[in-house]
N, C-alpha and C positions, 0 to 999 in steps of 0.2 A: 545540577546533575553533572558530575564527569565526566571528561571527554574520553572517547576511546585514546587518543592518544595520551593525555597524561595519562591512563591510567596504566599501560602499556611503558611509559617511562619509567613510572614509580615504578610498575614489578622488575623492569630490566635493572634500575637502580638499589633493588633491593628493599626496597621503602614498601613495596605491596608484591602479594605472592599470586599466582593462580588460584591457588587451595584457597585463599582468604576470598577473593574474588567470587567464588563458587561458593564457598559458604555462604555470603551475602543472598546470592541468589535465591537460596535453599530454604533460608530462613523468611526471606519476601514471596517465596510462593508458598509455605505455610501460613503466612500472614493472610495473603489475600487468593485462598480457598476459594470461599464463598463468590467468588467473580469467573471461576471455572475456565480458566483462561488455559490451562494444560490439559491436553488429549493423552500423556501418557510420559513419564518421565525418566532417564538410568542416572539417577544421581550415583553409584556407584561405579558403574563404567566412565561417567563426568571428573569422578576424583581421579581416577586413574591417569585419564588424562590431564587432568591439573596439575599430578604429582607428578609424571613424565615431565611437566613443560619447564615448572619449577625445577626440575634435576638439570635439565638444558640449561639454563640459564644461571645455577650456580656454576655448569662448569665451562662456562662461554662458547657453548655453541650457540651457533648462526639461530636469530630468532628471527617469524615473522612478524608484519605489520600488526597482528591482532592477536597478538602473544598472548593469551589468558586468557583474553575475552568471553566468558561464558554468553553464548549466542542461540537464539531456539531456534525450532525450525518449523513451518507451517507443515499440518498432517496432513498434504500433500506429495510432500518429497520423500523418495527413499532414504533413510539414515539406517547404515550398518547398526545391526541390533535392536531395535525399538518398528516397531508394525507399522501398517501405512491404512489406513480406514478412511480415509478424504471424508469423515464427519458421516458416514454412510455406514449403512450394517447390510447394502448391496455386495454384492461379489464384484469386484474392481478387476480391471483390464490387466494383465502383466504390464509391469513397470522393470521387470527384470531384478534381479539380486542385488546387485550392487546399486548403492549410493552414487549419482548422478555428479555433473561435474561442478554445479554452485554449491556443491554441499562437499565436494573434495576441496577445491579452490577456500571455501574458509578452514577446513583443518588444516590443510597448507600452509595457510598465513600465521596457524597460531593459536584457532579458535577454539573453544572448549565447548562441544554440541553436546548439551545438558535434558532437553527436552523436546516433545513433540507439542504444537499448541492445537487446541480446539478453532472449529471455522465453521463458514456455512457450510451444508451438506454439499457435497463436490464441487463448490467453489460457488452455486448455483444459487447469489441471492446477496444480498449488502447489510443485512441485519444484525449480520451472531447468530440468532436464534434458530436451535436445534432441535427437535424434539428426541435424536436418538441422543446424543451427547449433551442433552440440557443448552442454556442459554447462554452467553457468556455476556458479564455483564459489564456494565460501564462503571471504571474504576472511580469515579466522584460521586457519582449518583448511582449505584446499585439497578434501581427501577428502569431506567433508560438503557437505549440499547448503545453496544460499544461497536455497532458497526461490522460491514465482514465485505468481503469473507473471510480477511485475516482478522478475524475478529481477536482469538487468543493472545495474536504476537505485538497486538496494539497494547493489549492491557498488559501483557508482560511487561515491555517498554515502559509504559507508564508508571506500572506501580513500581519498576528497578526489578524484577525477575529477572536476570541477566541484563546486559549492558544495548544488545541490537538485538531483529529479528528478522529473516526471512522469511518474507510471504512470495503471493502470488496479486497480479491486477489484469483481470480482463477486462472488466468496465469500471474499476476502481475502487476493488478492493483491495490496493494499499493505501489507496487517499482518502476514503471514506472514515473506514475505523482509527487512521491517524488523526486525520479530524474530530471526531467525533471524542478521541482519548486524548487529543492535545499532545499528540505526539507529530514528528516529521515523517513523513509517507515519500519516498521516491519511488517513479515508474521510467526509468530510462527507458530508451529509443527502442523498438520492437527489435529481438533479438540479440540485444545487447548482451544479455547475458543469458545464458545453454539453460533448457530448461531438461535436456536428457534428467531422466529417472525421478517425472514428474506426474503425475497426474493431469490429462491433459482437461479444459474443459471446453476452450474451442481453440483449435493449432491456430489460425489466423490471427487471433486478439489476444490469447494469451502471454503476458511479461512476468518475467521474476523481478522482483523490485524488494526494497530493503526498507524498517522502519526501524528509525532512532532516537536519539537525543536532539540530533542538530540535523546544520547541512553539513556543516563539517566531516559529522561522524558518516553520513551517509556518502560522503562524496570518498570515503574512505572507502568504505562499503564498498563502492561502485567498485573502484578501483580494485580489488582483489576479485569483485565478484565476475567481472569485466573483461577485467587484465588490459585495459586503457587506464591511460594516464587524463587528470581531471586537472591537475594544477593549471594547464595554459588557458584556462577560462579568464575570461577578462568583464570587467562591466564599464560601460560607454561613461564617461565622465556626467552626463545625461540620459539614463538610460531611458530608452520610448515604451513603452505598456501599452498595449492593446484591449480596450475592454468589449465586449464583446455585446453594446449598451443595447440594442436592439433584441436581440434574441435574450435577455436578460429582463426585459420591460415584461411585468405583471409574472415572473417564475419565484421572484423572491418574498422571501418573507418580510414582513414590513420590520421589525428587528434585525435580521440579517442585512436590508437594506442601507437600518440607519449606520450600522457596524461597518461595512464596505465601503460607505461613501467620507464617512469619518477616515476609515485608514487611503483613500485617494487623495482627500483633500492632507491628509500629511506627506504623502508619498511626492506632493505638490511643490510642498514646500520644503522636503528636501534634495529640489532637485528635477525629480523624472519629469520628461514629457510624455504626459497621457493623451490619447488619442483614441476616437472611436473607431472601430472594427466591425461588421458585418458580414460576415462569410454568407453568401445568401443560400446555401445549401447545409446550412450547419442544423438547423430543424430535419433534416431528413436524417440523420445520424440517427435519433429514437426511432426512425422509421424502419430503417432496414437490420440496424445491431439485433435488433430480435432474434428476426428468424435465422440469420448468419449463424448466431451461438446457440440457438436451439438445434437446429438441424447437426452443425459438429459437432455438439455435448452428445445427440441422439446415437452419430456416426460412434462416438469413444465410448458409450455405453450400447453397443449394438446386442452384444452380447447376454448383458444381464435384461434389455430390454426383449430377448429374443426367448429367455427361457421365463418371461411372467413379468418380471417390475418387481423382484420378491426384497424386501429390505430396503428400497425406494419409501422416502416418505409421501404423505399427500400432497406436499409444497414443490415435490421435484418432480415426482411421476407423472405430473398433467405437464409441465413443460417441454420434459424429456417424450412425452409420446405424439406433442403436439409436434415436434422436433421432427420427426418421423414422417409427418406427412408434408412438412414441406418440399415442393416439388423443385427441379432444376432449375425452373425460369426463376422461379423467385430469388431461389440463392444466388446467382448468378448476376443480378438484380441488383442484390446487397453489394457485391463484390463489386459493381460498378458505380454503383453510389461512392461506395468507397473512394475508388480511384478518382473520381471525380473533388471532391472534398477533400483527399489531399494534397489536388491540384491549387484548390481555392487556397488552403491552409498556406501552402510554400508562396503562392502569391503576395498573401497577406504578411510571410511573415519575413517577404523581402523591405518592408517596411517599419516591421519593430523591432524589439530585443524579444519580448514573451509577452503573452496573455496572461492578463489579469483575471482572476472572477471569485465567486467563494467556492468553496471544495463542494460544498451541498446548499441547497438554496434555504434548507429549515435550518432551525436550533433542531439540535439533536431529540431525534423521537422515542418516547416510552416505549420499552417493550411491549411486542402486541399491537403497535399504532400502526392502522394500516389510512390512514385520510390525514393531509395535515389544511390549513390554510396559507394561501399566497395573495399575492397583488393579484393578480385574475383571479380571484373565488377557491375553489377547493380543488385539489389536487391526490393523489397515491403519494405515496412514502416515496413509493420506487421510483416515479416521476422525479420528485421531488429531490433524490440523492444520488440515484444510481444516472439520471437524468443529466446531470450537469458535471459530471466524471465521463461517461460511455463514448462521448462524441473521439475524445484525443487518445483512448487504447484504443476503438476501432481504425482510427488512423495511425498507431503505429509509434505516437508524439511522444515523448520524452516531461511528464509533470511530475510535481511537486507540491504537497502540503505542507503547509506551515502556520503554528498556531497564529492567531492575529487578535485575538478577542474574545469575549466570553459573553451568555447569555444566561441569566441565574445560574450561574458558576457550572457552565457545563462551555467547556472550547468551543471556537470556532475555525472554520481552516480557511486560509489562503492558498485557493489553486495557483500555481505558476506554471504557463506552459510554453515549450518551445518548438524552435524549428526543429523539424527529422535531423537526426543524427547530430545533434548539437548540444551533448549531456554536459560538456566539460561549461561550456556557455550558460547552461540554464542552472548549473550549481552555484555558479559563481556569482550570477544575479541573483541566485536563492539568499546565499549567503549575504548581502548588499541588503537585501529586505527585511532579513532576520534581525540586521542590525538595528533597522529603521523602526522596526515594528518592536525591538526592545526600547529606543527609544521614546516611541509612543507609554509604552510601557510604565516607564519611570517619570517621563515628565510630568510638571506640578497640571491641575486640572484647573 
């Protein structure tokens, strides 16, 4: 796959155009339809802009970082001209007219916003799976699910439907469906990047986060979407890992297991010191994320919950009304659980570079699969994916997927996670692993 930058060189070079760019696009989401990965498309307002950028650039005006780039956007965000439905056929809160400032920040740079993608219904779930906007499906296997919420912007990314995509992660729906599509998921540090003229689904834990090719391309991303600089990231001549082996015993899958422990014992030998971690407050993270995002999802839909639940599906409506009754003590509760765990977190993580784990503890699940198996006995899907993501956006943390592996040819992801406010850090170790785990890659067996 190309990097956003050379591909950005060649059109400034004249070697590749925008319009050529875009067409590519146009033609790879006619190809892969049947995967439902787009909630709504202006391929004609897209040329326009392609042929603007292209007219810039024959006649040497100033171009940004992502000069071409045809880029999608999750159907969360406002984008001038094209409708905002967050996967719902509820009546949605104002988000205001205007297109918000991660969605100005990449036109800014260059970008060419082509499309709106399909997700879970208002962000509220890790699946894909929709019943008003159908499923979206996992771009190697059809039958299996491609993950969500940003479910659509993963399989864009994957199949090459434009080059990056903007999603959203409150409990890890940009590392999930990265995962799960063998794609790269970033979630920088909580408020890294403006989430104005977005869809909220709980203000607390809600991140914009960006899915790519690389970490490169993402740390690219960041960078525009940010407006921080990522180059003075550095990685330790021996970098330290944290795994997190306790609260891990009996969550994984016995193939996930043998897959994780294969890429430590290389990560061994090339280098790192690993070292076990225990946050002993890391199990209540599934405890209190619940009611937190139910009660503010209930608060951001008060409205359409006030005149009936009408366009609400069965999968949203029980959480969203469950959301309702939670009382102050409890939220309050969460909030302090919170702080408490990211106490632990900065303690822990005055002693390594990032946490290691897998992005979800299964091989990706069929559509539909709501039980899977673990080393402890049976498990939920949700447990099982949304589980081992929820802990590091409830706190705020700054992770990362990266493919590492496969499982009857469906990805696996490598979480990487770090200290609060240390993206340019946790990119640059990203990028260190990517290497590593290419060379796993290739090496003889």
């Amino acid at each position: 796959m190309q990097s956003i930058r050379a591909a950005v060189r060649a059109t400034l070079a004249g070697e590749e155009s925008a319009l050529a760019l875009l067409e590519a696009a146009r033609a790879r989401a006619a190809e892969n339809v049947h995967l439902n990965p787009i909630a709504c498309a202006d391929w004609e307002g897209a040329r326009e802009q392609a042929v603007r950028l292209d007219g810039m650039r024959s006649r040497g005006d100033p171009c940004g970082p992502l000069h071409g780039i045809p880029i999608s956007i999750k159907d969360l965000y406002v984008v001038d001209g094209m409708p905002t439905r967050g996967g719902t056929q509820a009546a949605l809160p104002d988000l205001g007219a205007r297109e918000g400032s991660a969605v100005a920040r990449l036109r800014a740079a260059g970008a060419v916003i082509f499309a709106k993608t399909n997700m879970h219904e208002i962000a509220l779930g890790a699946t894909g799976e929709n019943p008003h906007t159908g499923d979206v499906c996992n771009p190697l296997r059809p039958q299996y699910q491609a993950g969500g919420s940003s479910s659509g912007a993963a399989v864009c990314v994957a199949t090459g439907i434009g080059m990056a995509a903007l999603g959203s992660d409150t409990g890890g729906s940009v590392r999930i469906p990265a995962a799960f599509c063998g794609v790269t998921g970033f979630k920088p540090s909580f408020g890294a990047i403006p989430l104005d003229g977005a869809l909220a689904l709980s203000w607390s834990c809600d991140h914009a986060g960006v899915l790519a090719g690389s970490v490169a391309d993402s740390a690219l991303l960041y960078e525009v979407l940010a407006q921080r600089r990522a180059g003075h990231g550095r990685v330790a001549r021996h970098p330290r890992l944290g795994v997190p082996a306790a609260w891990l015993r009996g969550r994984l899958h016995p193939q996930v297991r043998a897959c994780f422990e294969r890429l430590l014992a290389a990560l061994r030998a090339a280098g790192a010191e690993l070292c076990e971690v225990n946050p002993s407050l890391l199990p209540d993270a599934w405890t209190h994320y619940t009611p937190l995002v139910r009660a503010e999802a209930a608060w951001v839909h008060r409205a359409a919950l006030a005149a009936g639940g009408a366009g609400f599906s069965d999968l949203v409506i029980g959480p969203l009304r469950a959301g309702m009754t939670i009382g102050a003590a409890e939220y309050i509760a969460a909030l302090q659980a919170r702080a408490a765990l990211a106490a632990q977190f900065d303690a822990v993580f005055a002693g390594i570079d990032a946490l290691v784990l897998p992005t979800a503890a299964v091989p990706t699940p069929l559509r539909g699969q709501t039980e899977v198996e673990v080393e402890g006995g049976k498990t939920s899907v949700r447990e099982a994916v949304l589980g081992q993501t929820l802990p590091f956006s409830y706190c705020g943390l700054p992770a990362l997927s990266l493919p590492f592996d496969a499982i009857d040819s469906l990805p696996l992801g490598l979480q990487v996670v770090g200290r609060a406010n240390a993206d340019a850090a946790l990119l640059a170790l990203g990028a260190w692993l990517e290497q590593r785990i290419g060379a796993m890659d290739t090496a003889p067996a």
